[in-house]
C-alpha positions as CSV (number, residue, x, y, z in Angstrom):
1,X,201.0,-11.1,-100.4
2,X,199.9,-11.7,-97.1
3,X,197.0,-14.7,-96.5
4,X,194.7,-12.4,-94.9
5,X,195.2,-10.1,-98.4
6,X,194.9,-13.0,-101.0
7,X,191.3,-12.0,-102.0
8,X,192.8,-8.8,-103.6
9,X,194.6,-11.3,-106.1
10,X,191.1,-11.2,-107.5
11,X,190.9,-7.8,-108.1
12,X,193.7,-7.7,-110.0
13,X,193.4,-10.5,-111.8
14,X,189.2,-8.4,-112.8
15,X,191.4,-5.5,-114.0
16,X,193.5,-7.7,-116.7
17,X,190.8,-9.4,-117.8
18,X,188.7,-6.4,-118.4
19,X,191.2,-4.5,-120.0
20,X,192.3,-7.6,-121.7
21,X,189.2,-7.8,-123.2
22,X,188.4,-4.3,-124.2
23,X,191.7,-4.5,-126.2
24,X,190.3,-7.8,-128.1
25,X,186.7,-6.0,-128.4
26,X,186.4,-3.0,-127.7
27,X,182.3,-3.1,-127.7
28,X,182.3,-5.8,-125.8
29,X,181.0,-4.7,-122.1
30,X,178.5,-2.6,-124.0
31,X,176.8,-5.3,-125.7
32,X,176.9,-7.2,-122.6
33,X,175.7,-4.6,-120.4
34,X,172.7,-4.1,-122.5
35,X,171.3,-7.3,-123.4
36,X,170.9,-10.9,-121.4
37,X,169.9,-13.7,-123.4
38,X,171.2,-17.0,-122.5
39,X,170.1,-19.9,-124.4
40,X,171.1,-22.1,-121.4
41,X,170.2,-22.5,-117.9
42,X,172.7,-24.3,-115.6
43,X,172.1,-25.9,-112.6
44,X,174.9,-27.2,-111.5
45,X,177.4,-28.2,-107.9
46,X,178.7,-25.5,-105.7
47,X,181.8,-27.4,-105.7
48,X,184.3,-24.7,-107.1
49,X,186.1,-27.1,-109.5
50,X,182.8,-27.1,-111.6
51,X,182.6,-23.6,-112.7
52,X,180.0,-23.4,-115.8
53,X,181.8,-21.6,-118.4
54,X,185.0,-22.7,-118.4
55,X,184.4,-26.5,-118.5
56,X,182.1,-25.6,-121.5
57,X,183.9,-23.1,-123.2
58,X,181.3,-20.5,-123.0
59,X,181.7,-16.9,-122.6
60,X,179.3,-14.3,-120.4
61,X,176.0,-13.7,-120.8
62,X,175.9,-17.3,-122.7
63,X,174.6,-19.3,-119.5
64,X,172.3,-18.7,-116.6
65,X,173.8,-20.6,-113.9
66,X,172.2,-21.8,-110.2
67,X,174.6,-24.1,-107.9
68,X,173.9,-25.5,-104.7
69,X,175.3,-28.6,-103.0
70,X,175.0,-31.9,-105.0
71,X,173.0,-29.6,-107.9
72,X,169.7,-30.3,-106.7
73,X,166.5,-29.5,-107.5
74,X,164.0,-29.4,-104.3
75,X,160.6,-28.2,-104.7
76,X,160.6,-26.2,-101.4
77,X,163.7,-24.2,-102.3
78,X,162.4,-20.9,-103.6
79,X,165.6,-19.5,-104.9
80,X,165.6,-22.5,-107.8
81,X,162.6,-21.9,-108.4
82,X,162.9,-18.2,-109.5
83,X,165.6,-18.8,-111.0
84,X,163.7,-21.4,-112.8
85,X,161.2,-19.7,-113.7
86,X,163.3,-16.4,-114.6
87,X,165.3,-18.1,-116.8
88,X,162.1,-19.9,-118.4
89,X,159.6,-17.3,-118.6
90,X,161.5,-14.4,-119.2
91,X,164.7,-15.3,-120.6
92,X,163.2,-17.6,-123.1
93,X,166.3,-20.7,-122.4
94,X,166.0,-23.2,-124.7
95,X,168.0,-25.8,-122.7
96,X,168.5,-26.8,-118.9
97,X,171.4,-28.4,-117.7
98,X,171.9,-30.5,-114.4
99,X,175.2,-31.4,-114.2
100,X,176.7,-33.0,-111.6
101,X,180.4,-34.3,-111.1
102,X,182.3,-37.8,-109.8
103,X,183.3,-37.8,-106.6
104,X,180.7,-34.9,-105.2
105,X,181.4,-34.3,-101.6
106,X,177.5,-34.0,-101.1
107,X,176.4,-37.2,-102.0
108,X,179.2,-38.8,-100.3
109,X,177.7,-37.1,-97.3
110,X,175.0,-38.6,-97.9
111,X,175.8,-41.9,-97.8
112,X,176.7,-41.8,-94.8
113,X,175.2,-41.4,-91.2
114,X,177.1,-38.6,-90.1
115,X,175.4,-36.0,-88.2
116,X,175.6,-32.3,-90.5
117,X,173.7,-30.4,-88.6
118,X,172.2,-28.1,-90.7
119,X,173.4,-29.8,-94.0
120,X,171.1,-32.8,-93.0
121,X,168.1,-31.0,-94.1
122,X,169.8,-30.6,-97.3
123,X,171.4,-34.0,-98.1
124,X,168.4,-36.0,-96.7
125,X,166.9,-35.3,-100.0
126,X,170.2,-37.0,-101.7
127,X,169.7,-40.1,-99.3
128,X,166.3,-40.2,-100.7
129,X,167.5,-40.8,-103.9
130,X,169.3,-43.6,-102.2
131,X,166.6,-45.4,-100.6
132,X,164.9,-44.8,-104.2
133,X,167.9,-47.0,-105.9
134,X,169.4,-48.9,-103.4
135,X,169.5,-52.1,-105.0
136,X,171.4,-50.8,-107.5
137,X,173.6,-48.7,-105.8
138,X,175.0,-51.6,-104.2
139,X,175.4,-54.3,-106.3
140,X,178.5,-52.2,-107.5
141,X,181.2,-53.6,-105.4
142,X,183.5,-51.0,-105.0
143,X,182.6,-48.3,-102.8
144,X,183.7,-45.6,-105.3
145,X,181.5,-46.8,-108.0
146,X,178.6,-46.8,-105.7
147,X,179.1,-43.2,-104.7
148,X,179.6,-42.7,-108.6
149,X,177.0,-44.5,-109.5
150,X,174.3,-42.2,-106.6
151,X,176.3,-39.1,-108.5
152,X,174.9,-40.2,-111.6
153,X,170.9,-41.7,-110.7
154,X,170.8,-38.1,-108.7
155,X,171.0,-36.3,-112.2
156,X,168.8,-38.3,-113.1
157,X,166.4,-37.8,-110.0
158,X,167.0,-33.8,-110.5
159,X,166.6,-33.5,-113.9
160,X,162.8,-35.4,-113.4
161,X,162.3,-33.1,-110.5
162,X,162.3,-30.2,-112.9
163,X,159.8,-32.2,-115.3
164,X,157.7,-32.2,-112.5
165,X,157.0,-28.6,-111.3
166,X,154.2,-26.6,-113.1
167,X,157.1,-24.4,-114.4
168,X,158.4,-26.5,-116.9
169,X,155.0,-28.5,-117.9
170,X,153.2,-25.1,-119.0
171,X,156.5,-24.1,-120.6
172,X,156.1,-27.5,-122.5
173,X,152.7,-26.8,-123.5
174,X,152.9,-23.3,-124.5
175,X,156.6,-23.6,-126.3
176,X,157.7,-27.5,-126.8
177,X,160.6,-25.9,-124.6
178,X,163.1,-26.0,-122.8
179,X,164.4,-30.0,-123.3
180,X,166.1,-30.6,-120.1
181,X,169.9,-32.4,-120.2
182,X,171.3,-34.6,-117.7
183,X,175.0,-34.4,-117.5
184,X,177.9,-35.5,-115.4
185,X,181.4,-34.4,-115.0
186,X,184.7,-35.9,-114.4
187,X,186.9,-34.3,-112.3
188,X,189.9,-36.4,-113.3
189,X,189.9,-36.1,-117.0
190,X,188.0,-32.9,-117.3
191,X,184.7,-34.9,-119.9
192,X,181.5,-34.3,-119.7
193,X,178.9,-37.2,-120.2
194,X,175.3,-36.9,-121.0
195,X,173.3,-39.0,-118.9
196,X,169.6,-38.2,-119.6
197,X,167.4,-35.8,-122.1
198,X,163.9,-35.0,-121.2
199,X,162.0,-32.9,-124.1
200,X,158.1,-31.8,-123.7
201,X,157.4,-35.1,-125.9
202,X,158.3,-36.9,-123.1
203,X,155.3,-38.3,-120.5
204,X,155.5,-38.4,-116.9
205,X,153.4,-40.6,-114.1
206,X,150.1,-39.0,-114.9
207,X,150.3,-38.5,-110.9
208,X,152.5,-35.6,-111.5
209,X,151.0,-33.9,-114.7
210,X,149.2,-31.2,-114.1
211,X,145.8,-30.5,-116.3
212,X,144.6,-27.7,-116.0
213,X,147.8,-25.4,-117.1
């Protein structure tokens, strides 16, 4: 198949699964088709060797996923928040997972001082994080574990981002959910590890609680 005609692989590869499927269950796309109610929310990298379901074994209509570059969660990017607050107020999830994943070409970017253009707007927030944790960022001494070790404090950074939007604190009033997971995933040996777990028993600076939700 021609390069320019490799997207039609695609196609093809739909029209197995689906029948595929239908043979297996036979009910299954009407179920599907009628019903959305994911227990999950993902929020998770672009980076297309980190799909959602099929490093976790899920199957559609099981996880509500939003990816960006680095999985971030910035306060001034309206399409997380509706999905945020979709997936929260409407789709009832019980859990929200940022996962991010070794060797992300995002916050390598970052830690660097390459001019991105555009991107810069987008990974200054990731050099943030940085500046935030410098000290001990680099008191690992190989330059992999520091990038490894930004992957991991930015899950960390992300998943208390969420905590802090208005979102997630009246959801923890009202419900007690959704308890928020921070995960990371290896590339080379296809793991996941939790890093973090934020539930509405946990307290934040009393600078970002709101009061009168």
């Amino acid at each position: 198949m021609p390069k320019s005609e490799s997207y039609k692989r695609l196609i093809d590869n739909n029209l197995q699964w689906a029948t595929e499927v239908q043979k297996q269950d036979p009910d299954f796309f009407t179920r599907l088709s009628n019903v959305q109610k994911p227990e999950f929310l993902w929020i998770g990298c672009s980076d297309s060797r980190v799909p959602a379901d099929r490093i976790t074994g899920t199957e559609p209509g099981e996880i509500f996923v939003h990816r960006n570059i680095a999985n971030m969660v910035i306060h001034t990017d309206m399409n997380l928040l509706a999905v945020l607050e979709y997936a929260v107020d409407h789709l009832k999830v019980k859990h929200i997972i940022v996962c991010g994943h070794y060797g992300c070409g995002g916050v390598k970017a970052a830690m660097t001082r390459h001019n991105y253009d555009l991107i810069n707007k987008w990974i200054r927030n990731i050099k943030d994080v940085y500046r935030i944790h410098r000290e001990t960022i680099d008191y690992q001494t190989r330059p992999e574990d520091r990038l490894n070790k930004l992957i991991e404090l930015n899950v960390e950074e992300q998943v208390m981002n969420l905590a802090k939007t208005s979102i997630i604190q009246r959801s923890w009033k009202k419900n007690k959910l959704p308890d928020i997971h921070g995960w990371v995933y290896s590339l080379e040996d296809g793991r996941i590890r939790e890093l973090c777990h934020m539930t509405h028993k946990d307290h934040l600076d009393p600078l970002y609680e709101f009061d009168d939700l």
